[in-house]
C-alpha positions in Angstrom: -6.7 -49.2 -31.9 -9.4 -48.7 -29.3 -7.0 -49.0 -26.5 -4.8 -46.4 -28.2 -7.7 -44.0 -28.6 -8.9 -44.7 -24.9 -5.5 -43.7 -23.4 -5.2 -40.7 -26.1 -8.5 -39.6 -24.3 -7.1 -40.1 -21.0 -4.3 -38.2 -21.2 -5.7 -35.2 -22.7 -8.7 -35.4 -20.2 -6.1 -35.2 -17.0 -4.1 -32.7 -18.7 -7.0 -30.4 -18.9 -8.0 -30.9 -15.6 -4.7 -30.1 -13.8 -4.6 -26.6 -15.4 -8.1 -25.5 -14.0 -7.0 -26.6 -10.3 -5.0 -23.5 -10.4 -7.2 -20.6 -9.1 -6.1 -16.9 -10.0 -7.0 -14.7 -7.7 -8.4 -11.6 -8.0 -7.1 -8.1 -7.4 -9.1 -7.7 -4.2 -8.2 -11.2 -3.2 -4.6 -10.6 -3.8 -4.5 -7.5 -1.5 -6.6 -9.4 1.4 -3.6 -11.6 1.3 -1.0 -9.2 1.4 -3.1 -6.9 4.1 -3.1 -10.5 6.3 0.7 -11.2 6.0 1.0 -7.9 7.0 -0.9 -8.1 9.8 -0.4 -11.9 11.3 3.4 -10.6 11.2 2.8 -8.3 14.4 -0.4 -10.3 16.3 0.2 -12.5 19.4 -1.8 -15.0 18.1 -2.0 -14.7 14.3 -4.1 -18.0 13.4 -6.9 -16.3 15.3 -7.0 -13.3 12.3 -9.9 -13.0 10.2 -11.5 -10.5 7.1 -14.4 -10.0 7.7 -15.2 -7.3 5.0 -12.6 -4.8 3.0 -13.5 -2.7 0.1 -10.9 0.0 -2.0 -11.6 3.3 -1.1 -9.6 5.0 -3.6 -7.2 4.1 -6.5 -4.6 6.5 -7.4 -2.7 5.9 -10.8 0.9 6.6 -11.5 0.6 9.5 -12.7 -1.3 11.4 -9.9 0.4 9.6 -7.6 4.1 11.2 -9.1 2.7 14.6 -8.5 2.9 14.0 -4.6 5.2 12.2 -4.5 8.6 13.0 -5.0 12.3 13.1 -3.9 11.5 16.5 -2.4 8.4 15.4 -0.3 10.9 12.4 0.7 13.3 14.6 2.0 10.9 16.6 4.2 9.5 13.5 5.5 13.4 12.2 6.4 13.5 13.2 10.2 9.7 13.2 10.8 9.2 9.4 11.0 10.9 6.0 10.2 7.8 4.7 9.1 6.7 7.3 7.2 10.1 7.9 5.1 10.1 4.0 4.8 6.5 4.3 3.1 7.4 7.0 0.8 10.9 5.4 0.3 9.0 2.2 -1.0 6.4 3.9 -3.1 8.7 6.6 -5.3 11.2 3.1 -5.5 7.7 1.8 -7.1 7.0 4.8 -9.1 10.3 5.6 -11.0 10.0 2.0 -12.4 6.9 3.0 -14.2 6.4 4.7 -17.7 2.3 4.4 -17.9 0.8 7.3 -16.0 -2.7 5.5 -16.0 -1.7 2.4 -14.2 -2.6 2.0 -11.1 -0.6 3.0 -8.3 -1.9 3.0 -5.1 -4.7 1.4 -3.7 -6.4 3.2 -0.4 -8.4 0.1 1.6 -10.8 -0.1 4.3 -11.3 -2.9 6.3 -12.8 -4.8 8.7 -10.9 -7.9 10.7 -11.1 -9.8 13.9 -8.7 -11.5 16.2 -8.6 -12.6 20.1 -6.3 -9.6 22.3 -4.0 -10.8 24.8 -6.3 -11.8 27.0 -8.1 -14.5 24.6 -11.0 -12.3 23.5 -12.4 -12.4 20.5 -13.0 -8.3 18.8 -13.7 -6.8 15.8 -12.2 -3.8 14.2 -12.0 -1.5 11.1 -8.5 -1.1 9.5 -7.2 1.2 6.6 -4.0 0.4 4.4 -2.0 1.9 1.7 -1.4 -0.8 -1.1 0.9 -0.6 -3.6 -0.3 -2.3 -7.0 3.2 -3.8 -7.1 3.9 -7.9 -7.6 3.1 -8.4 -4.1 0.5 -5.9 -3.5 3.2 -4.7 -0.9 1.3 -2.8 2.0 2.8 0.5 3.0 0.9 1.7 5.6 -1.9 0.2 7.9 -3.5 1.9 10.5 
């Protein structure tokens, strides 16, 4: 019986431990993520990338955010810029999939990273990005 009670013990005491391995990260976490996939992808050498600080400037919910913009503002950007039809592209995709106007849309973030240049040295710089507050926090724009 003691043996029984012993393994009973065992097993519930390792089952419990596995689940709090898992970590869930935060919002801000979740976008530092996403903001460094988005930057390794165009660095020479993207194991040298660091945060060193980023905060959200500005949060824009669904609803504000459907006021700008639209299939009209998409249109006018069309010939203007790849990147910037591909940005608003992506975000009105975003927005016509939402019904709750007080979500949270977009997510306007300041940062500060560094990284070695091409010649090996090591600098610091500050960044803004457009996030959306999609599944992957998908970055927009970065500048």
């Amino acid at each position: 019986m003691k043996a029984k009670l012993i393994l009973l013990l065992s097993i519930v005491l390792l089952s419990s431990c596995n689940g709090t391995k898992e970590k869930k990260l935060s919002k801000e976490e979740k976008i530092q993520k996403s903001i460094s996939k988005k930057v390794k992808s165009v660095l020479k050498n993207p194991d040298s990338f660091k945060f060193v600080s980023m905060k959200i400037k500005k949060t824009i919910t669904v609803g504000e955010r459907k006021k700008t913009m639209t299939k009209e503002y998409l249109e006018k950007v069309k010939g203007l810029s790849d990147d910037l039809y591909n940005q608003a592209k992506t975000e009105l995709e975003f927005l016509d999939k939402q019904t709750d106007p007080n979500k949270e849309a977009v997510y306007y973030v300041d940062f500060e990273a560094m990284g070695t240049n091409s010649f090996g040295a090591l600098i610091k710089n500050k960044f803004s990005a457009t996030v959306l507050n999609d599944e992957n926090y998908t970055v927009v724009h970065l500048k």
